[in-house]
C-alpha positions as CSV (number, residue, x, y, z in Angstrom):
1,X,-46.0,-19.5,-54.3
2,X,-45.1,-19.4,-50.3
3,X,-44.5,-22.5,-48.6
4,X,-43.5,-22.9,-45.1
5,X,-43.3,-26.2,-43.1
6,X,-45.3,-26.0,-39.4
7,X,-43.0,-27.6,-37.3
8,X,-42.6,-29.4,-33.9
9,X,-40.7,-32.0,-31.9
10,X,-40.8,-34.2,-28.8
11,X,-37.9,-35.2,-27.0
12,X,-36.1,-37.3,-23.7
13,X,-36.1,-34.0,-22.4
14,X,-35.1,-30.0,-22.3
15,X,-31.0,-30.4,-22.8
16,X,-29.2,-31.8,-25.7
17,X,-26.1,-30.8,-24.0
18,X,-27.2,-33.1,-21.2
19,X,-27.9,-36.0,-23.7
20,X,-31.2,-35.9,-24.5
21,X,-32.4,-37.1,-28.0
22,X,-35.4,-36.2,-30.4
23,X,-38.3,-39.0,-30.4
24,X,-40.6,-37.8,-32.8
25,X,-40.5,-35.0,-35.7
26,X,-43.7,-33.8,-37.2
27,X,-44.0,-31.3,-39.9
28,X,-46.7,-30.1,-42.4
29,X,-46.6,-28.3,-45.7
30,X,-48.4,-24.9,-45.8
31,X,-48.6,-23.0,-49.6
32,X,-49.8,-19.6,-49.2
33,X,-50.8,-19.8,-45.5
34,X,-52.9,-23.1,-46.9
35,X,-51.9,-26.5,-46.1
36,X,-51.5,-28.7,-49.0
37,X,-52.1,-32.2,-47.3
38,X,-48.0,-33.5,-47.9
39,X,-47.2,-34.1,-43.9
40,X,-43.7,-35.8,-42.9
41,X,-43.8,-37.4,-39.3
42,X,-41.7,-39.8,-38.1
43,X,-41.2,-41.2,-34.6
44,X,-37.5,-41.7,-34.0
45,X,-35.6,-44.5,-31.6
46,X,-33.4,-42.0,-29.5
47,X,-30.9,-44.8,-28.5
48,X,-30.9,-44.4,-25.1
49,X,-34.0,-44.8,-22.0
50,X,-36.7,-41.8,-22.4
51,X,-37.2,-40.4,-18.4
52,X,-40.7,-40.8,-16.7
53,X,-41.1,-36.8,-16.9
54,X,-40.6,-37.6,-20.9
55,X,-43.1,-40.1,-21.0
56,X,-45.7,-38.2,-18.7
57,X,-45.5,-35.6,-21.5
58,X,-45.6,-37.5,-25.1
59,X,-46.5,-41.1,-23.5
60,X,-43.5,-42.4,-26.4
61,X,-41.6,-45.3,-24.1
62,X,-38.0,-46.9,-25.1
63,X,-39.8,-50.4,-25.9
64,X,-42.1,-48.4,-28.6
65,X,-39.4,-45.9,-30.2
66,X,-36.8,-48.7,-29.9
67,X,-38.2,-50.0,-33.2
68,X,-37.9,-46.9,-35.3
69,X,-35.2,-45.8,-37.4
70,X,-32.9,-43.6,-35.2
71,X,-32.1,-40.0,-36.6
72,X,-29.7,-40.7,-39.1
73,X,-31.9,-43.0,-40.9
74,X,-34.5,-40.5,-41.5
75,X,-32.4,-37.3,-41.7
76,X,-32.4,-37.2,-45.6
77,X,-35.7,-37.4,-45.8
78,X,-36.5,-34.6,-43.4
79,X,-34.1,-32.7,-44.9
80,X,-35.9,-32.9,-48.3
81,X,-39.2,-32.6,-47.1
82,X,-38.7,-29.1,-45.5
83,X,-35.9,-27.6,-48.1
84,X,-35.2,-24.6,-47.7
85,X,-38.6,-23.4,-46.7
86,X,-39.4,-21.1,-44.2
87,X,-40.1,-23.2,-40.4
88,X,-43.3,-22.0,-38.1
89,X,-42.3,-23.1,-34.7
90,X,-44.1,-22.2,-31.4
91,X,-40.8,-21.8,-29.1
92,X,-38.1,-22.2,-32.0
93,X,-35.5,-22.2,-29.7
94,X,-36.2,-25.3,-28.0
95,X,-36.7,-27.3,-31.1
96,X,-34.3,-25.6,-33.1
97,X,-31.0,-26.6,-30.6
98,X,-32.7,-30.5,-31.2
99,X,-32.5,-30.3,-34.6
100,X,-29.2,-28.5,-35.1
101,X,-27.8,-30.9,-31.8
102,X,-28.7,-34.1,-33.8
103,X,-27.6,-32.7,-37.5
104,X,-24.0,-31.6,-35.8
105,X,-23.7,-35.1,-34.3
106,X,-23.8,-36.7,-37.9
107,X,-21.9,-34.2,-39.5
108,X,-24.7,-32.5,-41.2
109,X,-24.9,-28.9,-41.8
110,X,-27.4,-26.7,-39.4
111,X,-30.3,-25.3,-39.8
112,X,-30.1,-21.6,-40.0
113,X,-32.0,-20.0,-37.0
114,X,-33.1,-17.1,-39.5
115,X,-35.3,-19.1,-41.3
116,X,-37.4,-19.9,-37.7
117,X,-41.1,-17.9,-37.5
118,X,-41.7,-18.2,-33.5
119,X,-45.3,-18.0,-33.0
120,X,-44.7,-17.9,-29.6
121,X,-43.1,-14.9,-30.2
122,X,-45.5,-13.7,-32.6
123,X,-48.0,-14.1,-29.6
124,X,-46.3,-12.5,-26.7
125,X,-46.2,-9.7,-29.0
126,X,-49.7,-9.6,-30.0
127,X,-51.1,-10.1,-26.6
128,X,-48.4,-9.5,-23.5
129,X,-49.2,-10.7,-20.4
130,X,-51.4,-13.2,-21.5
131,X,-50.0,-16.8,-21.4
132,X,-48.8,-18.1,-25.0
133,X,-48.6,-21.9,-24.6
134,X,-50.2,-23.5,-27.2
135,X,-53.0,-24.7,-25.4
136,X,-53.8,-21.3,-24.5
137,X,-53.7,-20.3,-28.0
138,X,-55.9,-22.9,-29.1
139,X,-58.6,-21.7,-26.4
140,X,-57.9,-18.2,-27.7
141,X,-58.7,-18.6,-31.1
142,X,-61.1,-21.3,-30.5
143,X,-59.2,-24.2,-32.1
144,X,-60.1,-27.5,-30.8
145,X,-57.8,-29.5,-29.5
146,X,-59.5,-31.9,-27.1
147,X,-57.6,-35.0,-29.3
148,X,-54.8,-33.3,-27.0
149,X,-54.7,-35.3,-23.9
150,X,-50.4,-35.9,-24.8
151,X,-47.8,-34.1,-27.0
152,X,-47.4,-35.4,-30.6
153,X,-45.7,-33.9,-32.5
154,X,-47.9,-34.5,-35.5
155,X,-50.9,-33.4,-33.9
156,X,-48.8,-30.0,-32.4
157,X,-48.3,-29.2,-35.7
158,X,-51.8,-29.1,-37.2
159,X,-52.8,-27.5,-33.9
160,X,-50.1,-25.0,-34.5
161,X,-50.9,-24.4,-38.1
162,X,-54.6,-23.6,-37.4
163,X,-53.1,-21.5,-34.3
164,X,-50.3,-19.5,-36.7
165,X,-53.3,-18.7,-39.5
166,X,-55.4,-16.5,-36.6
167,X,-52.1,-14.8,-35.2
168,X,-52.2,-14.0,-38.9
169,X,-54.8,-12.5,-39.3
170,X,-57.7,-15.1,-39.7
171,X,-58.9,-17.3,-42.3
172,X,-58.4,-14.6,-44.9
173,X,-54.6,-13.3,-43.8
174,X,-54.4,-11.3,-46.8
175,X,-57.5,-10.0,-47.0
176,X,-57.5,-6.3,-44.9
177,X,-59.7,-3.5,-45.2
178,X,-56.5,-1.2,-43.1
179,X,-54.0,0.9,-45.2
180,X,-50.3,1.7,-44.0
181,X,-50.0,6.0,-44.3
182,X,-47.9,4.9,-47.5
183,X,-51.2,3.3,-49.2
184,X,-53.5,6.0,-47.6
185,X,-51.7,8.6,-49.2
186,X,-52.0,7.1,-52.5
187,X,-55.9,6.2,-52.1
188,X,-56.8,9.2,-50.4
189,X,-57.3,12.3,-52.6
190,X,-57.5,10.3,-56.3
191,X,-60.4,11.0,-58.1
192,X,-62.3,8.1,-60.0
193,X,-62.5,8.1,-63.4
194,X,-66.2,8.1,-64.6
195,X,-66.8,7.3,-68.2
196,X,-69.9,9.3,-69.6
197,X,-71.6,8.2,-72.1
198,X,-71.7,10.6,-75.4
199,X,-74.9,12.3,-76.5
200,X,-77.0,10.1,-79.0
201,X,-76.2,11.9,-82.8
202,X,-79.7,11.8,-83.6
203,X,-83.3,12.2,-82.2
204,X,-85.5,9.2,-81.5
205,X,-87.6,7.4,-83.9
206,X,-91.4,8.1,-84.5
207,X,-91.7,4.5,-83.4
208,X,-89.2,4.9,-80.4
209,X,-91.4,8.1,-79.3
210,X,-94.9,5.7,-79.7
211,X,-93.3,2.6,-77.8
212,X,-92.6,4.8,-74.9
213,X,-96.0,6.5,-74.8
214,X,-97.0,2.9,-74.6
215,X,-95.4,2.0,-71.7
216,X,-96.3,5.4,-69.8
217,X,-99.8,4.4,-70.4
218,X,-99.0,1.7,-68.4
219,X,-97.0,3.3,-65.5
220,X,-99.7,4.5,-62.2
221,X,-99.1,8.6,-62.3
222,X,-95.5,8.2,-63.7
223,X,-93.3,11.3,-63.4
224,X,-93.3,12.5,-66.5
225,X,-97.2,13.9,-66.7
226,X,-96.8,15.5,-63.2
């Protein structure tokens, strides 16, 4: 079984050096490419003012987060939800420094950046020059996300796992009718096996031989009187 957690944050802003805070952590459980329905969200009360270019982007204001359970209230539980799994992140680096800023600050241990799958890396690579946000994904792949007028970082997520199983492949990621050389070399050339049937050990019945004459009598000019 493979599970992965889809992944994505919203924050006071782009610098956690700078003192900016998460506001919101949304994650969803994928098993074998196939989400399972267990989501963790949480919105998170930063502990200090969220700026007006924050707000134009999630619409999450101090009066509404300032009545949520600030990071270290919720870490265990995040923590648990994802385990050890593997994280699908669309620009991992941005999120990741969050995560790892806040976890440091309360003497937790860091998430490993290893176990990050960037699928806006993934993209760039499957389709350079062409833009990569997720938006533009979602309009590649025909996903709709017209719910999208804001971030949320709930709503990113199932966006981005929808927009993670195309880059994959499609509905069917496993399914593939190409072969590597490798497998080519091993399907290529191999004769199939065909199991013959061996010869009757004796002749057909007098009433075998009259219930076929019977059902020639029935055929229009069957082949075997021509």
């Amino acid at each position: 079984m493979a599970r992965e957690i889809v992944l994505d944050t919203e924050t006071t802003g782009f610098e956690p050096t700078q003192g900016h805070r998460l506001v919101e952590i949304g994650c969803l459980e994928l098993i074998n490419h196939v989400p399972s329905g267990r989501i963790f969200h949480t919105y998170i009360n930063p502990e200090r003012d969220v700026p007006e270019e924050a707000f134009g982007v999630h619409g999450l204001s101090y009066d509404f987060l300032k009545n949520h359970p600030p990071f270290r209230e919720v870490c265990t539980l995040f923590l648990e939800f994802i385990e050890d799994s593997p994280l699908v992140i669309h620009n991992a680096k941005f999120d990741m420094k969050f995560l790892n800023a806040e976890l440091k600050n309360h003497n937790w241990p860091e998430l490993s950046f290893t176990r990050a799958i960037d699928t806006l890396m993934i993209a760039r690579q499957k389709f350079p020059g062409s833009p990569a946000s997720l938006d533009a994904l979602c309009k590649r792949f025909g996903v709709d996300n017209k719910a999208r007028d804001k971030h949320g970082a709930l709503l990113d997520a199932e966006l981005l796992a929808q927009v993670y199983l195309e880059l994959l492949g499609g509905k069917q990621p496993s399914l593939s009718f190409h072969f590597s050389s490798e497998q080519r070399e091993t399907q290529i050339g191999k004769k199939k096996e065909i199991k013959i049937r061996e010869l009757r050990p004796h002749s057909p019945t007098p009433e075998e031989i009259e219930g076929h004459k019977k059902l020639i009598a029935n055929l229009k000019n069957p082949l075997w009187n021509q």
